[in-house]
Steps between C-alpha positions, in 0.01 A plus 500: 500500500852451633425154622364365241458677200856656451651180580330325217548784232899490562520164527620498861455226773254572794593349838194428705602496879285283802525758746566870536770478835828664482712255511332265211509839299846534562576167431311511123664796343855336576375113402325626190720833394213714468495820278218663641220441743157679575422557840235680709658778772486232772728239358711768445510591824586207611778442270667821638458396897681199407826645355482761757513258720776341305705801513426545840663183594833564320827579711527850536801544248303315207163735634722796413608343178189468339355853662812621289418302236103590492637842514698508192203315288241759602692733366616348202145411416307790610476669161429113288533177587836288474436155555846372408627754751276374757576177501882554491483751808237240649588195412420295796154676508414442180572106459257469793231616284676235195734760339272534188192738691407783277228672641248475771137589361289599815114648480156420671581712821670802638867411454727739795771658290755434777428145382570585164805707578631193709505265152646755266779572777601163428465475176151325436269724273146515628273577205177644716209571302125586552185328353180368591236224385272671300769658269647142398888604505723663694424883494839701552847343589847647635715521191807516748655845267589602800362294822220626630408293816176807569286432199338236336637626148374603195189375286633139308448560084119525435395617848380819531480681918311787598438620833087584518390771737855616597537723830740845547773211604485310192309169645181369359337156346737297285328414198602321187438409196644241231352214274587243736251705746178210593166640329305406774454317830320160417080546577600864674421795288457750818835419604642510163284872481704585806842353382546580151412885420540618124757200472711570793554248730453674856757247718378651872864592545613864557866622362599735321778542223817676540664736261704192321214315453507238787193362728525577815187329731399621795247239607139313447219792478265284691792512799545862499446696882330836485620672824247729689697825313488317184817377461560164254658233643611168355582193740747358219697816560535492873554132478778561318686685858456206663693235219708260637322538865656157666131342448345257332253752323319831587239735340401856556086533566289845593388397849122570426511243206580237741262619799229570466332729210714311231593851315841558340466903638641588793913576647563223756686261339619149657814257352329131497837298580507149493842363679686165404354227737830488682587855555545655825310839508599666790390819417768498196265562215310822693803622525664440160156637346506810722852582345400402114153720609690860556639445146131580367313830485265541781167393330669176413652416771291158663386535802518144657563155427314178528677153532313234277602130529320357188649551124356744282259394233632538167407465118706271252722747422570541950357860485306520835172477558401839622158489555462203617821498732320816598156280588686245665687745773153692520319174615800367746614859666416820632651848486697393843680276351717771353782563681600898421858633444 
């Protein structure tokens, strides 16, 4: 939709890139003065370790510049955003990225709202929104009146949300419906049966809506851990501790879904880490996930990690590959190869 379809309706012109690194991303939105790109949460990601890294490397007088600087914006912007503003407080910042970047649209995945809050600090709205497949557009999208880097937004024109099966807290099945919903899955009509209920699209995410109207998700229902007292827990949330862990990539799994009964019940969770191949562990990431751990209530606190040297498998969109990143660490180790905090 934003790739295509948009592009053609307004008239605009859509710059296909060859690659997806950093640097040749950089490089495009100041060559071609791009107004607005769609990325997935992982190129996003990447975009912000790079100007970090950036900033990082300025003399310290210039560093306290711009953290003066960011300051100002984030304030100034808080409420709306202020583009001209921006670029006037950040103007160095902003002709990297080709002085004409509007917005950021980012979907497909989990996006960290630290990540988000980094990019409107400096000035660069990030329009994150929620859809899926089967419902053909994009299903709710952060209007920006005022940031909201903790939700996924409001339903877009035409889309209705309801939360099926809702618990005391508010959480249950997203489920939608629209006339862009699919009618059915091609030669499937048990999983369309199980899918679409009385017209409602039932997405296998669980959220729940806030008093303004927003989407907040919690996680995939198929990833949910059932403690032994019954408690809910979803990976996606205590993933979200551990952002920015100086790793390659990492994912929270129930222990006894990778050894050896495969079920997603039980309280002994491990963080699956996978280190850049020239990092120096030294016992540096036990220790910086035992001090990210106490920040979680007890029951979600992980009880170990386990050091994986392969990359995660990972759809088109670079969600990972749960189950079967789950099948591949089940075949290769054991439960001693989880090193406990």
């Amino acid at each position: 939709m934003v790739g295509f379809v948009m592009p053609f309706t307004g008239g605009g012109t859509v710059v296909h890139l060859r690659t997806l690194r950093p640097e040749y991303t950089r490089d495009a939105f100041a060559r071609y003065k791009i107004t607005y790109m769609a990325v997935v949460p992982l190129i996003l990601k990447n975009l912000e370790r790079g100007l970090r890294e950036r900033f990082a490397a300025l003399p310290p007088m210039k560093r306290r510049i711009l953290n003066a600087l960011v300051r100002v914006n984030r304030v100034a912007t808080r409420r709306r955003p202020r583009p001209w503003l921006s670029r006037v407080l950040l103007k160095s910042v902003h002709r990297a990225f080709g002085g004409e970047l509007r917005a950021l649209l980012v979907g497909g995945a989990f996006t960290e709202p630290k990540t988000l809050e980094f990019f409107h600090d400096i000035g660069i709205q990030i329009l994150n929104g929620y859809g899926c497949t089967e419902a053909c557009t994009a299903i709710t999208v952060n209007d920006m009146k005022p940031f909201r880097p903790d939700t996924l937004g409001k339903p877009v024109a035409g889309m209705q949300v309801r939360i099926m099966n809702p618990a005391a807290d508010g959480v249950g099945e997203v489920a939608v419906r629209s006339k862009t919903v699919m009618s059915h899955y091609l030669d499937d009509p048990e999983l369309t049966a199980e899918t679409i209920v009385d017209g409602w699209l039932l997405t296998g995410d669980l959220g729940k809506m806030d008093t303004s109207g927003h989407l907040l998700l919690l996680g995939r229902k198929k990833n949910m851990i059932v403690t032994a007292e019954g408690k809910n827990i979803y990976p996606e949330d205590v993933e979200n501790v551990f952002e920015s862990l100086p790793v390659k990539e990492f994912c929270v799994f129930a222990a006894n879904y990778l050894w050896p009964q495969r079920t997603l019940a039980g309280e002994q969770l491990v963080l699956v880490v996978h280190p850049d191949a020239d990092q120096n562990i030294n016992g540096a990431i036990g220790r910086e996930v035992e001090r990210r751990n106490t920040g979680l209530l007890p029951y979600k606190r992980v009880s170990g990690y386990v050091l994986w040297s392969q990359d995660f498998p990972r759809t088109a969109s670079l969600k990972i590959k749960r189950n079967i990143l789950a099948e591949q660490i089940g075949r290769q180790l054991d439960r001693s190869a989880v090193q406990p905090l």
